[in-house]
DRENLOLO-769285 format. One record per residue (C-alpha): residue number from 1; x, y, z. Coordinates in Angstrom, 2 decimals, m for minus. Each point is the difference from the previous one (the first is absolute). Layout:
N
{i: NUM; c1: X; c2: Y; c3: Z} $
...
//
This chain:
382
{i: 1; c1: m20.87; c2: m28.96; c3: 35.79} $
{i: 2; c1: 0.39; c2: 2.86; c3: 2.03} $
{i: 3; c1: m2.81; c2: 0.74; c3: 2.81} $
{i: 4; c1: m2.36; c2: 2.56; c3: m0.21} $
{i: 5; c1: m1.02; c2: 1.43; c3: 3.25} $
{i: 6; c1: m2.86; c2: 2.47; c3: 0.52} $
{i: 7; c1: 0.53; c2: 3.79; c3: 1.34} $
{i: 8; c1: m1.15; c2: 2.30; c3: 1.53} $
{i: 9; c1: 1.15; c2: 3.93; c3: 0.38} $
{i: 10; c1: m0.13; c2: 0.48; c3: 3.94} $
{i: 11; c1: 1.29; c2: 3.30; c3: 0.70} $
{i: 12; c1: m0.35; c2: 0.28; c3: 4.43} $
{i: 13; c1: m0.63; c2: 3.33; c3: 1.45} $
{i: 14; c1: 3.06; c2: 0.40; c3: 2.24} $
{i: 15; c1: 2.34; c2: 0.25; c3: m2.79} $
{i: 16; c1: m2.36; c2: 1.79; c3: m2.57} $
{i: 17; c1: m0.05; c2: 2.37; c3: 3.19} $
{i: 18; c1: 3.75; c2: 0.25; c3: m0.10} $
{i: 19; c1: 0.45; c2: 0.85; c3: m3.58} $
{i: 20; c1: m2.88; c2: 2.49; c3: 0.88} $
{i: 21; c1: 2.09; c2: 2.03; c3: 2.78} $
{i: 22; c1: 2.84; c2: m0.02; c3: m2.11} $
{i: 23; c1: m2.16; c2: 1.90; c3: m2.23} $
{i: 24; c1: m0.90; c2: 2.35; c3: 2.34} $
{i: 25; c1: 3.40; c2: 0.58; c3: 1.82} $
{i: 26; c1: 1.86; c2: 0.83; c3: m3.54} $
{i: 27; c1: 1.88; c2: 2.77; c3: m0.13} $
{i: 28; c1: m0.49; c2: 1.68; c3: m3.51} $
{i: 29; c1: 2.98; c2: 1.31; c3: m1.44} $
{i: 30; c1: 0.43; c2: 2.96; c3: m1.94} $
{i: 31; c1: m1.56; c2: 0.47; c3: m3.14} $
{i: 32; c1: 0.57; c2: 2.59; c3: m2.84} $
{i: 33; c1: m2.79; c2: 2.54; c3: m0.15} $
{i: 34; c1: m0.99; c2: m0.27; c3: m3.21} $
{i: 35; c1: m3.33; c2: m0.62; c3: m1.87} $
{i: 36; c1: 0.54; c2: m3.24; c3: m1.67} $
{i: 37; c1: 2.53; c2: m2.13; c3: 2.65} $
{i: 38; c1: m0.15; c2: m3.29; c3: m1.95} $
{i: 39; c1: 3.31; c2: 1.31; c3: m1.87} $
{i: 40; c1: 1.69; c2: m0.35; c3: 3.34} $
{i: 41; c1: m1.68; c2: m3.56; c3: 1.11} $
{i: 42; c1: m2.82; c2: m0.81; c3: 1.30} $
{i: 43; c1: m2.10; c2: 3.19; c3: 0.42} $
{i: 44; c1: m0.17; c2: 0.87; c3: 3.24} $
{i: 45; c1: m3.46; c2: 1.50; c3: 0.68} $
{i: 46; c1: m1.08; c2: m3.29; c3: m1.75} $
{i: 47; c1: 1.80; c2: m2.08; c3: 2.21} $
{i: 48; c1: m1.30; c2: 1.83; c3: 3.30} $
{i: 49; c1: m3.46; c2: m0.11; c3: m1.33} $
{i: 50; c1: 0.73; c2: m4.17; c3: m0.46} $
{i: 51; c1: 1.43; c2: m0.16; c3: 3.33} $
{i: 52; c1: m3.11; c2: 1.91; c3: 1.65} $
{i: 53; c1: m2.50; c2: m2.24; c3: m1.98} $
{i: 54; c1: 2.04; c2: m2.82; c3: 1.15} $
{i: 55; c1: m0.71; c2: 0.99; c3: 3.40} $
{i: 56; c1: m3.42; c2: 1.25; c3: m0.42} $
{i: 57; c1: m1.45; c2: m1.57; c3: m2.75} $
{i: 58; c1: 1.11; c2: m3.62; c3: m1.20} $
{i: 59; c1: m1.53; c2: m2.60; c3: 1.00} $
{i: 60; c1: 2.73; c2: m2.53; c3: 0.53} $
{i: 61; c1: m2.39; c2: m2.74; c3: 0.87} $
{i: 62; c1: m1.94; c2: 0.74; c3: m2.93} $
{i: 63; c1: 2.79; c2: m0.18; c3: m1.94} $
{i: 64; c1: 1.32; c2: m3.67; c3: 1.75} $
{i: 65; c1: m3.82; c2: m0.95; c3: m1.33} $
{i: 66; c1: 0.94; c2: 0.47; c3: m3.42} $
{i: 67; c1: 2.81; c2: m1.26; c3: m0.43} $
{i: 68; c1: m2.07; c2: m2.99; c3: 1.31} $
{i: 69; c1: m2.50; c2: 0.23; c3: m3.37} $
{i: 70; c1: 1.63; c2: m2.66; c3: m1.99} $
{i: 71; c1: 1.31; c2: m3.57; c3: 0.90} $
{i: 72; c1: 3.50; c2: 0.40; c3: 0.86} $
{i: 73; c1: 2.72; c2: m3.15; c3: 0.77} $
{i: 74; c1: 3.44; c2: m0.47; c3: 0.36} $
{i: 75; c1: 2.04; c2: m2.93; c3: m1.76} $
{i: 76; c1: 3.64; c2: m0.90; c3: 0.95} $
{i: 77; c1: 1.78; c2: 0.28; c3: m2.87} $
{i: 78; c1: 3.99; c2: m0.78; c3: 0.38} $
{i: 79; c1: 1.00; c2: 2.46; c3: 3.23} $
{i: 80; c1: m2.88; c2: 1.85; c3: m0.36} $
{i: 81; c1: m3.67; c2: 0.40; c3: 1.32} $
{i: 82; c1: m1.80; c2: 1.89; c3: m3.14} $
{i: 83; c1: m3.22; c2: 1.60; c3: 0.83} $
{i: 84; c1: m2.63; c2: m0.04; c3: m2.59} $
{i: 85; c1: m3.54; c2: 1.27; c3: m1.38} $
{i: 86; c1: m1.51; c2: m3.26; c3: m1.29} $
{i: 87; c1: m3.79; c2: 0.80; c3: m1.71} $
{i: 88; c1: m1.20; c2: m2.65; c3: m2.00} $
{i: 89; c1: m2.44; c2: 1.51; c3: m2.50} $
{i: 90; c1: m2.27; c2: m0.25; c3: m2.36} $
{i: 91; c1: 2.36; c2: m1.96; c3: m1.79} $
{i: 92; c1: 0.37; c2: m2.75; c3: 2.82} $
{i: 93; c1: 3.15; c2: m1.38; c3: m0.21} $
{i: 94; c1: 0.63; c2: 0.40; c3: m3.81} $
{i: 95; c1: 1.45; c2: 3.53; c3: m0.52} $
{i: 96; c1: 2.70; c2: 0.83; c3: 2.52} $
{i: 97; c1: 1.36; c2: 3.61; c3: 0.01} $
{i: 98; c1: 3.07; c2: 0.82; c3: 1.71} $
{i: 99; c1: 0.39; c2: 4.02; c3: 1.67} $
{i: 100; c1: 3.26; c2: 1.20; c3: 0.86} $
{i: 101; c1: 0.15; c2: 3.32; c3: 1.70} $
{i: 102; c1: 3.56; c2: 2.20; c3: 0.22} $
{i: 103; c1: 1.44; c2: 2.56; c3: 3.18} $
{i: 104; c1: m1.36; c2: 1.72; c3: 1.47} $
{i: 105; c1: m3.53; c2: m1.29; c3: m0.86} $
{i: 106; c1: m1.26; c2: m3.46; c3: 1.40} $
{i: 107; c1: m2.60; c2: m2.38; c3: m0.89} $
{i: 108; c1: m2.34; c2: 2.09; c3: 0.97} $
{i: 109; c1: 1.00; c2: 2.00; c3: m2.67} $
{i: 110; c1: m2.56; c2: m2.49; c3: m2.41} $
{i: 111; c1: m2.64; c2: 0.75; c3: 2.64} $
{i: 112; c1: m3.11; c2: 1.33; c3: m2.12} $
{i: 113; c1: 0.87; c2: m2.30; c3: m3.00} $
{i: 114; c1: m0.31; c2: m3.53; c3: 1.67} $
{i: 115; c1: m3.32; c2: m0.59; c3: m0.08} $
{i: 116; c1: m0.94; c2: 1.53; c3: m3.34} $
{i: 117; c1: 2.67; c2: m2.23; c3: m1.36} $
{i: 118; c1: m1.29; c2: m3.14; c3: 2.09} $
{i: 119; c1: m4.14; c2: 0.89; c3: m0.71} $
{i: 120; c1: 0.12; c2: 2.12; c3: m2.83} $
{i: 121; c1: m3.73; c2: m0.99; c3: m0.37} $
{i: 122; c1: m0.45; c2: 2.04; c3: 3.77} $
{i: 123; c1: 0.99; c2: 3.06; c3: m1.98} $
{i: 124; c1: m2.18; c2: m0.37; c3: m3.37} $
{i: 125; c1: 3.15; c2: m1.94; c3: m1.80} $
{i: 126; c1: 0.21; c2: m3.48; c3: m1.21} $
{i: 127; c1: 0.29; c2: m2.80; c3: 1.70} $
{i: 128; c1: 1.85; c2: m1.64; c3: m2.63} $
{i: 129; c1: 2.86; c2: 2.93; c3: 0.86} $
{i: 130; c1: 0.45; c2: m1.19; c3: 3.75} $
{i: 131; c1: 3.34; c2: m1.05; c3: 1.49} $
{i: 132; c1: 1.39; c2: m1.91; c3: 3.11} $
{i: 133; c1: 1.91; c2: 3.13; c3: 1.44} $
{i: 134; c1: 3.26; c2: m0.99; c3: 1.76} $
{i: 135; c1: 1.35; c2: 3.25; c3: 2.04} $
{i: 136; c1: 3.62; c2: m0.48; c3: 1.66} $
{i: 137; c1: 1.76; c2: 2.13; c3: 2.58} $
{i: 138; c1: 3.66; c2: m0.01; c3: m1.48} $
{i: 139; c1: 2.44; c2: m1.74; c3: 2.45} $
{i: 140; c1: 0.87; c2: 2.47; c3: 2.49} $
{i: 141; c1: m2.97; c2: 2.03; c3: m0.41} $
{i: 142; c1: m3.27; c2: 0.38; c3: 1.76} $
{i: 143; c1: m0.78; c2: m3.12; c3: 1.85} $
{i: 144; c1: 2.33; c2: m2.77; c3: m2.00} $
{i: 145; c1: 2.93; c2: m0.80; c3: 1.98} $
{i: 146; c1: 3.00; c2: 1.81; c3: 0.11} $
{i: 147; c1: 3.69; c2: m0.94; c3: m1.58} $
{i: 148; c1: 3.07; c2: 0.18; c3: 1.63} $
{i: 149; c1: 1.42; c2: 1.47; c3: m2.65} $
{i: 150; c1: m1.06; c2: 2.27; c3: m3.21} $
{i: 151; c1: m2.03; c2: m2.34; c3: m2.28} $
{i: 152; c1: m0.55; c2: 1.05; c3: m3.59} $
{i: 153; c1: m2.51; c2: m0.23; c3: m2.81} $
{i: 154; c1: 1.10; c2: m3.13; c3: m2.24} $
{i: 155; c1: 0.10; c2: m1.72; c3: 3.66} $
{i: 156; c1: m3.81; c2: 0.90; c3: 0.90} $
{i: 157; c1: m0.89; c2: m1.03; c3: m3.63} $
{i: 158; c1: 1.22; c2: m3.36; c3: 1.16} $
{i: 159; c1: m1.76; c2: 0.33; c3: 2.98} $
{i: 160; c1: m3.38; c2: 1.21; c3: m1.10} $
{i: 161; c1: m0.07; c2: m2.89; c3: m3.02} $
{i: 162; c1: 0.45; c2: m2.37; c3: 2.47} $
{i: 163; c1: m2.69; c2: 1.23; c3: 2.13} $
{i: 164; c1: m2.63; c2: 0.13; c3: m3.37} $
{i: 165; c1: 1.24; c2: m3.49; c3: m1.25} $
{i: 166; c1: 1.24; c2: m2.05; c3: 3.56} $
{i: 167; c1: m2.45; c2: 1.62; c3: 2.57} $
{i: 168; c1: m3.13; c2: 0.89; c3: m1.97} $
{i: 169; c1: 0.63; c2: m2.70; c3: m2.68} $
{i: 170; c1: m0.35; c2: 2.17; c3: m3.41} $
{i: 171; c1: 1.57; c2: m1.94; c3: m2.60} $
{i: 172; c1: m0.10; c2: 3.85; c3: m1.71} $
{i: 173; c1: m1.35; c2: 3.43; c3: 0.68} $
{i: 174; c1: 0.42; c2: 3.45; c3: m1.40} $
{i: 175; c1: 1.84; c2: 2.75; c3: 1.74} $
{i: 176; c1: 0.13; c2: 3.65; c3: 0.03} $
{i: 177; c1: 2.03; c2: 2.27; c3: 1.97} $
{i: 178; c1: 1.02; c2: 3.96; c3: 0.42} $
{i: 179; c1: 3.45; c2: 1.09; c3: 1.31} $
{i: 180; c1: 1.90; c2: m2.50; c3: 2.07} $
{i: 181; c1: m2.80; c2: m2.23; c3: m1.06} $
{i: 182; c1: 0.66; c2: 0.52; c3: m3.46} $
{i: 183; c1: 3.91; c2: m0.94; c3: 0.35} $
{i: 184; c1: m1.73; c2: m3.08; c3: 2.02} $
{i: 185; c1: m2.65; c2: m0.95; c3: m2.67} $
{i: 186; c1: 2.55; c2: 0.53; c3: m2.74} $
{i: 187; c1: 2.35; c2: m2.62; c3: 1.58} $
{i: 188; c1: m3.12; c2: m2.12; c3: 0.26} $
{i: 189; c1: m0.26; c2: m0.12; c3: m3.67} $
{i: 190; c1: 3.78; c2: m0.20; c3: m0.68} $
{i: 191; c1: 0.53; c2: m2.88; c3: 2.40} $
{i: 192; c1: m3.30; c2: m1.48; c3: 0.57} $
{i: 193; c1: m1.65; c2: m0.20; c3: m3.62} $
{i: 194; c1: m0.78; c2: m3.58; c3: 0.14} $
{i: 195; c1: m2.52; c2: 1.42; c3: 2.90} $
{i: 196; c1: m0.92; c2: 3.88; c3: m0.63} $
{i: 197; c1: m1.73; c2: m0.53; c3: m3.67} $
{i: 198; c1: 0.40; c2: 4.34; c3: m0.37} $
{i: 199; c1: 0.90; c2: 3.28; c3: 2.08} $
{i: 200; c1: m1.68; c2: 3.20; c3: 0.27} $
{i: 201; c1: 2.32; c2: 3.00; c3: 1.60} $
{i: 202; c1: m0.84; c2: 3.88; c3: 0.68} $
{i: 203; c1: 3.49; c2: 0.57; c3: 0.27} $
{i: 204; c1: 3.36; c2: m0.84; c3: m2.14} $
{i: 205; c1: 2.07; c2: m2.90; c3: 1.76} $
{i: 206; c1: 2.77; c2: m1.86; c3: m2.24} $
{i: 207; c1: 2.01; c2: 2.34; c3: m2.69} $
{i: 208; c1: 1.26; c2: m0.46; c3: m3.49} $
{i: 209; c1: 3.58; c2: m0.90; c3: m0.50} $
{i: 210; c1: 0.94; c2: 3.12; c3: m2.26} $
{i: 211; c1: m0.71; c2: 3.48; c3: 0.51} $
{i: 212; c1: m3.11; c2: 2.09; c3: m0.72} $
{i: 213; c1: m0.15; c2: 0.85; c3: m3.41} $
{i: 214; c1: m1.62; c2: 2.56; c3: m2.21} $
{i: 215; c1: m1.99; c2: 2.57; c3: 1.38} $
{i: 216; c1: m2.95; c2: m0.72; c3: 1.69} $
{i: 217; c1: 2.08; c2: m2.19; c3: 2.04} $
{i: 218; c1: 3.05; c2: 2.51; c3: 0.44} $
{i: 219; c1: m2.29; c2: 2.30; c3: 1.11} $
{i: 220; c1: m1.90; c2: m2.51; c3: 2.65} $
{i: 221; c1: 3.66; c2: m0.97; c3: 1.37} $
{i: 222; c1: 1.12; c2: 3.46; c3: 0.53} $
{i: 223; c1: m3.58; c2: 0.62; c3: 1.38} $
{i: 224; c1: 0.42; c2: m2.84; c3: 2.67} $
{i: 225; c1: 3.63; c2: 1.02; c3: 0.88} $
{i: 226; c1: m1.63; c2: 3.29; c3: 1.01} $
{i: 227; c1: m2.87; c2: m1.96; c3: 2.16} $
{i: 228; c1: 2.68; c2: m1.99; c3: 1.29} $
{i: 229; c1: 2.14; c2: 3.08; c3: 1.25} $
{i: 230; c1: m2.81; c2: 1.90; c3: 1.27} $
{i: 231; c1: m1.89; c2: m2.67; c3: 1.68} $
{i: 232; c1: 2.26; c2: m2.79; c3: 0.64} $
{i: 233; c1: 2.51; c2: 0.79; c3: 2.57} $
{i: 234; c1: m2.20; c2: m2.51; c3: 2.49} $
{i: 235; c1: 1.15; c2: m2.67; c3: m2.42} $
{i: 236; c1: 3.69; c2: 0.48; c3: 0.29} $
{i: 237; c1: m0.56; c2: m0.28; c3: 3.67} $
{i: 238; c1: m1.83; c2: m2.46; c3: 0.23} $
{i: 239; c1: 1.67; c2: m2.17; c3: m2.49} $
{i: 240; c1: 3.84; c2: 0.69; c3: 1.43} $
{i: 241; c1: m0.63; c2: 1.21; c3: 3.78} $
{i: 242; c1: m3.41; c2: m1.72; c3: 0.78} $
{i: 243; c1: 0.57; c2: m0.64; c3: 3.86} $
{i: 244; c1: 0.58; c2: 4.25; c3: m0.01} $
{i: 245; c1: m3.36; c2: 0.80; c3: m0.58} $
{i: 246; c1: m0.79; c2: m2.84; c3: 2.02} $
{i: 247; c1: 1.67; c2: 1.46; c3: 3.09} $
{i: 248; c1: m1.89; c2: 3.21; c3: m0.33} $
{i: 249; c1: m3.60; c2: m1.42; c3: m0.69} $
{i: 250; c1: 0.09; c2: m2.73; c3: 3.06} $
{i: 251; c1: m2.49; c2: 0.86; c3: 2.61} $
{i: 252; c1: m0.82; c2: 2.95; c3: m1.57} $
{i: 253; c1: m3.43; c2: 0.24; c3: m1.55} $
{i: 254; c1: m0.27; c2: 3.42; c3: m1.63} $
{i: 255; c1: 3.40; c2: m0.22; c3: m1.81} $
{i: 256; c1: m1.05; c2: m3.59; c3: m1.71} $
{i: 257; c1: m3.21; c2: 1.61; c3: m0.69} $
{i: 258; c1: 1.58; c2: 2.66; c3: m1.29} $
{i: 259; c1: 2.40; c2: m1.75; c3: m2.03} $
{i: 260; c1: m2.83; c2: m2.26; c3: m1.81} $
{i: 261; c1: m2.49; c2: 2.96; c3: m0.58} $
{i: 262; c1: 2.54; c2: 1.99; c3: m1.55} $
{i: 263; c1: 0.30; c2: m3.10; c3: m2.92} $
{i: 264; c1: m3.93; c2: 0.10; c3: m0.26} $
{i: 265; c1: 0.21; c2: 3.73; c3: m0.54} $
{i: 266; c1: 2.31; c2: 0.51; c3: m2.30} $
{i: 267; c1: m0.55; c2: m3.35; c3: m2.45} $
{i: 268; c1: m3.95; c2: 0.50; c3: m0.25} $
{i: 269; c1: m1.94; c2: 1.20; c3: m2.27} $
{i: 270; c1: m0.57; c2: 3.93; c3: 1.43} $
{i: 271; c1: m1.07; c2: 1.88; c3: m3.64} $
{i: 272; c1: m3.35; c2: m0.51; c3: 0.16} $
{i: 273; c1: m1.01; c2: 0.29; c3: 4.30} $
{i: 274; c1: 1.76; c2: 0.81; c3: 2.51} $
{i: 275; c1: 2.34; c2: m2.76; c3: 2.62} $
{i: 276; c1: m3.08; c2: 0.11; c3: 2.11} $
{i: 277; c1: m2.21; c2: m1.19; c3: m2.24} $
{i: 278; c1: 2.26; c2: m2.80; c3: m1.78} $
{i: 279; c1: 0.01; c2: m1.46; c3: 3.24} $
{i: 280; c1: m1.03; c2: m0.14; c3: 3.79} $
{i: 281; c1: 1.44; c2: 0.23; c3: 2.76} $
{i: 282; c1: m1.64; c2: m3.04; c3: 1.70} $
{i: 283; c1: 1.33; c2: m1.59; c3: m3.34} $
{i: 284; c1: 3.66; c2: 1.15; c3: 0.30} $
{i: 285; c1: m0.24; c2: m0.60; c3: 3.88} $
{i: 286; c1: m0.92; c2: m3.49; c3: m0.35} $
{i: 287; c1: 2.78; c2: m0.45; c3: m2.14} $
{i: 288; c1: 2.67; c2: 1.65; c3: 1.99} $
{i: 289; c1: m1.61; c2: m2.10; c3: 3.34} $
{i: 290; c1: 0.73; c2: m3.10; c3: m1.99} $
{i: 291; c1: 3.93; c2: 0.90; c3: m0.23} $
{i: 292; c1: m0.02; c2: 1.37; c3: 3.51} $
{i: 293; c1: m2.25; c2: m2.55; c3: 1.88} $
{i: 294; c1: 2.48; c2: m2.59; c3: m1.49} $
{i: 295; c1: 3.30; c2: 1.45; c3: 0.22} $
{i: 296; c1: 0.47; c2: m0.43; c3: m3.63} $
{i: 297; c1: 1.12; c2: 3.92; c3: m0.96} $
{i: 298; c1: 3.63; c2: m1.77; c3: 0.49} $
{i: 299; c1: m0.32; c2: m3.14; c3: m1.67} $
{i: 300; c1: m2.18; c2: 1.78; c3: m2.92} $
{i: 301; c1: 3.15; c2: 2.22; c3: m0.72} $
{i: 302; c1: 2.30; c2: m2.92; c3: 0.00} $
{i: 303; c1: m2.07; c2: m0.85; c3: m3.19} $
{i: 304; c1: 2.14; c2: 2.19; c3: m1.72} $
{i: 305; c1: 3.21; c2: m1.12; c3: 1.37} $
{i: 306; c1: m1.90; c2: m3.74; c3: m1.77} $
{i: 307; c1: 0.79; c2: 1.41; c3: m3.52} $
{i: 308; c1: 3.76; c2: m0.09; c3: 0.58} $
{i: 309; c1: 0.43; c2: m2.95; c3: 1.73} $
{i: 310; c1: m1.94; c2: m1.63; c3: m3.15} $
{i: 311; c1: 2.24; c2: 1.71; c3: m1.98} $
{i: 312; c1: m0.60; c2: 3.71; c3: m0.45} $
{i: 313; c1: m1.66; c2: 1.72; c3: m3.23} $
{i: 314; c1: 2.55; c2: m2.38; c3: m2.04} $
{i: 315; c1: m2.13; c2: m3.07; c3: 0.63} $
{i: 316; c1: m2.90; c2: 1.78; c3: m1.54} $
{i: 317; c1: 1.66; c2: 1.60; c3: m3.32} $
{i: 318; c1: m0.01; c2: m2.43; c3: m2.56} $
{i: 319; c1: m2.85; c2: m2.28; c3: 1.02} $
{i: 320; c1: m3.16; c2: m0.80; c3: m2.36} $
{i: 321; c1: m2.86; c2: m1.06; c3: 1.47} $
{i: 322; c1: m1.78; c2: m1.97; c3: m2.65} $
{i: 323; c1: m3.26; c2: m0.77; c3: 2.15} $
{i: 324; c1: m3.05; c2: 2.14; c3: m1.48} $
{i: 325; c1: 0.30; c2: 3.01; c3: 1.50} $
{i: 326; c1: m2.51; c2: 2.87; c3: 0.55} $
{i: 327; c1: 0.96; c2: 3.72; c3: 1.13} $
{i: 328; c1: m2.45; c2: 2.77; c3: 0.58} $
{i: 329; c1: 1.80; c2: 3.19; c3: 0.72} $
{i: 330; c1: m1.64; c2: 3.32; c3: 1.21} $
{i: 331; c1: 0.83; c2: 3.74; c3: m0.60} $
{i: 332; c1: 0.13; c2: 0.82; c3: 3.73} $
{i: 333; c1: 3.15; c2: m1.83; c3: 1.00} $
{i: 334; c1: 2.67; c2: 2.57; c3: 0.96} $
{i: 335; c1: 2.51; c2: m2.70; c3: 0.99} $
{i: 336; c1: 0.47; c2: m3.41; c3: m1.94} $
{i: 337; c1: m1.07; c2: 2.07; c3: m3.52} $
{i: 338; c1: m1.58; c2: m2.47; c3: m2.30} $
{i: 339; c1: 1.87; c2: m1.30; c3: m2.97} $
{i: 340; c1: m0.04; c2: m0.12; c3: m3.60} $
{i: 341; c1: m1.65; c2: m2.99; c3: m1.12} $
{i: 342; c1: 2.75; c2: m0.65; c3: m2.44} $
{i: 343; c1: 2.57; c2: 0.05; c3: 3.18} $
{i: 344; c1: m2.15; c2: m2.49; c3: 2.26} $
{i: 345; c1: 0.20; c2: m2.64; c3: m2.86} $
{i: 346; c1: 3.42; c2: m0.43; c3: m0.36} $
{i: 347; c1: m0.24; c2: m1.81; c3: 3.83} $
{i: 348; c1: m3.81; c2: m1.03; c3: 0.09} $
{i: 349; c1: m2.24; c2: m1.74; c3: m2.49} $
{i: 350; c1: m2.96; c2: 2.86; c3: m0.24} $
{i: 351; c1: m2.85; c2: m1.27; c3: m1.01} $
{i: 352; c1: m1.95; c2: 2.75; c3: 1.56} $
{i: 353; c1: 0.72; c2: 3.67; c3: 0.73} $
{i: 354; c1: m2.54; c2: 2.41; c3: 1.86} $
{i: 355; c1: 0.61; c2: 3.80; c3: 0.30} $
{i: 356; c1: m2.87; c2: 0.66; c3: 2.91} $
{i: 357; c1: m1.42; c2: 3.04; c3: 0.29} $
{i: 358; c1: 1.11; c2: 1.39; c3: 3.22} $
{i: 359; c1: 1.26; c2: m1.69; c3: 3.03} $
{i: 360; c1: 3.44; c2: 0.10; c3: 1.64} $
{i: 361; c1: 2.95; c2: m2.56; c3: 1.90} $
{i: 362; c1: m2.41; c2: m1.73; c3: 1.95} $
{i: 363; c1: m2.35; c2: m1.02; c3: m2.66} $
{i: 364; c1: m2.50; c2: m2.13; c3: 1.84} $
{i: 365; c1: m0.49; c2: 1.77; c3: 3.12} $
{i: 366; c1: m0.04; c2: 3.58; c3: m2.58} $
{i: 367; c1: m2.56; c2: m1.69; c3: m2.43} $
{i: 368; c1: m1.48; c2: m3.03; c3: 1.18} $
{i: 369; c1: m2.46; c2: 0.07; c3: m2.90} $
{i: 370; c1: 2.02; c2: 0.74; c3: m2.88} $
{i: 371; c1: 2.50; c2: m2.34; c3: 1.66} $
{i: 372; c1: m2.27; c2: m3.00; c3: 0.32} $
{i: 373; c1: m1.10; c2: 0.45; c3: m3.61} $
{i: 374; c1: 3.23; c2: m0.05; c3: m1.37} $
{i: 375; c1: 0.47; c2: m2.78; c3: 1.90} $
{i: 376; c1: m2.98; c2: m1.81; c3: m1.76} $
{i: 377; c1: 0.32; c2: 0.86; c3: m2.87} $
{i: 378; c1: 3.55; c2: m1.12; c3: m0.14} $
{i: 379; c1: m0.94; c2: m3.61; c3: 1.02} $
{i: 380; c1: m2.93; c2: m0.20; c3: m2.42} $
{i: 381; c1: 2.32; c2: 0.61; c3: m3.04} $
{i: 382; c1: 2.12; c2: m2.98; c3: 1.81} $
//
């Protein structure tokens, strides 16, 4: 069995202070005058008035406290050290539920749902809907250890399976999982079924073999080829020339931070309040301090580079995942549009399909509540 060994965030002031005058010494480049500059980038009187709050106004030690809320641990699983949320719940041992965040969130990403998933009964819920919450950093990302080379997602499935079942000693658990995580958690149930008894994803993962057909789904592929040319050029990057954007974002604060906002901008939910509001900037700050306090703004893009050395989109068309599988989708997602039903079950076994409200990309951290009750309501039709 694999040891567990607590942790603790410890963040010292000498090199907080560094990033911090890195800050302050960047040179802005030019920017377009225009009103709305997000069609460029990252906007860039956004991303002075981050950099100024960053100075001014975040509390970094504040910010090292929280990430301190919840029990954290690392195991060693194979080559790698995986850091880990562990609350046991209400449910106390019996109903283990497995979180995988994608780039360029982090585990912090689940922040305001871990407790009212743990102690429902905190929150006015039912006890009877608590979980054990499980919360890994994906290898190469936040404070798990680094690879030496691009790892991809069936690999952390592998990884993250053996930490529920070998480290924490579930004999089964759920999981759930949105981007990267939702390539991971599908892999989970492809690979691992005789351990993850069902799935829940906010985002689509494996593909059917043949085409899209008729036209609600001719019209959602033609739809996400547009997403994917407007908003994906980051992607073919990072998936063919990761150690580019690598070069560029080393020691170099404001351009990771303005790399990673940029995502948060442009895949959230924005139709019904503005970026502001979806989010704030202590919230996105932590975040960003997470990849640049570890050095993992490289080793998070290698992530990418993972998919092809797993074996590229092929490996994914033509698998069926025939663990239950849950998917709630939302209207605000700009990016990874959501599906047909009819297309998601020719390579997953729906049992359950959710069309949220509102929300965006980054589901949890957008929507905590409608998130978490998705999320329960999901595993009480289990």
């Amino acid at each position: 069995m694999s040891e567990v060994k607590p942790f603790k965030v410890a963040w010292h002031a000498a090199e907080v202070g560094a990033v911090l005058e890195k800050v302050r010494a960047y040179a802005f480049p030019p920017a377009p005058e225009v009103d709305d500059g997000w069609i460029y980038g990252c906007d860039a009187k956004y991303l002075k008035s981050l950099c100024d709050h960053w100075l001014d106004g975040y509390d970094w030690r504040a910010a090292e406290a929280e990430l301190n809320k919840f029990p954290q641990f690392t195991a060693r699983i194979e080559d790698f050290d995986i850091h880990f949320i562990h609350v046991v719940g209400e449910a106390g041992g019996k109903r283990p539920l497995l979180l995988s965040h994608g780039w360029p969130g982090s585990h912090y990403e689940f922040w305001d749902s871990i407790e009212k998933l743990a102690f429902p009964s905190r929150f006015g819920g039912d006890a009877a809907d608590a979980f054990d919450v499980v919360v890994p950093s994906l290898p190469g990302f936040g404070f798990s250890s680094k690879p030496v080379r691009p790892i991809g997602q069936r690999g952390t499935a592998r990884l993250f399976n053996a930490l529920m079942t070998q480290a924490l000693g579930y004999d089964s658990y759920l999981a759930q999982g949105g981007d990267w995580g939702a390539m991971v958690t599908s892999w989970l149930g492809l690979d691992h079924a005789a351990h993850t008894k069902a799935i829940h994803l906010n985002m689509l993962g494996f593909r059917p073999k043949d085409p899209p057909t008729g036209d609600a789904e001719t019209a959602w592929a033609a739809q996400s080829a547009a997403a994917t040319q407007w908003y994906g050029a980051y992607l073919q990057l990072q998936v063919t020339r990761p150690q580019s954007i690598a070069w560029m974002g080393a020691g170099n604060p404001v351009g990771q931070a303005a790399w990673i906002v940029e995502r948060f901008h442009d895949w959230s939910d924005l139709r019904g309040e503005p970026f502001g509001e979806v989010y704030s900037m202590d919230q996105l700050l932590t975040n960003v301090m997470i990849y640049v306090m570890t050095g993992s703004f490289t080793t998070g893009a290698w992530y990418y580079r993972g998919l092809i050395e797993e074996g590229g989109l092929a490996a994914l068309q033509g698998q069926r995942c025939e663990t239950p599988t849950a998917f709630a989708g939302f209207p605000g997602e700009t990016y990874t549009v959501m599906p047909p039903r009819s297309y998601a079950e020719r390579a997953y076994n729906i049992t359950r399909w959710t069309e949220l409200p509102r929300g965006g990309h980054f589901l949890a951290m957008e929507e905590p509540d409608l998130f978490v009750d998705d999320v329960r309501g999901w595993a009480r039709d289990l």
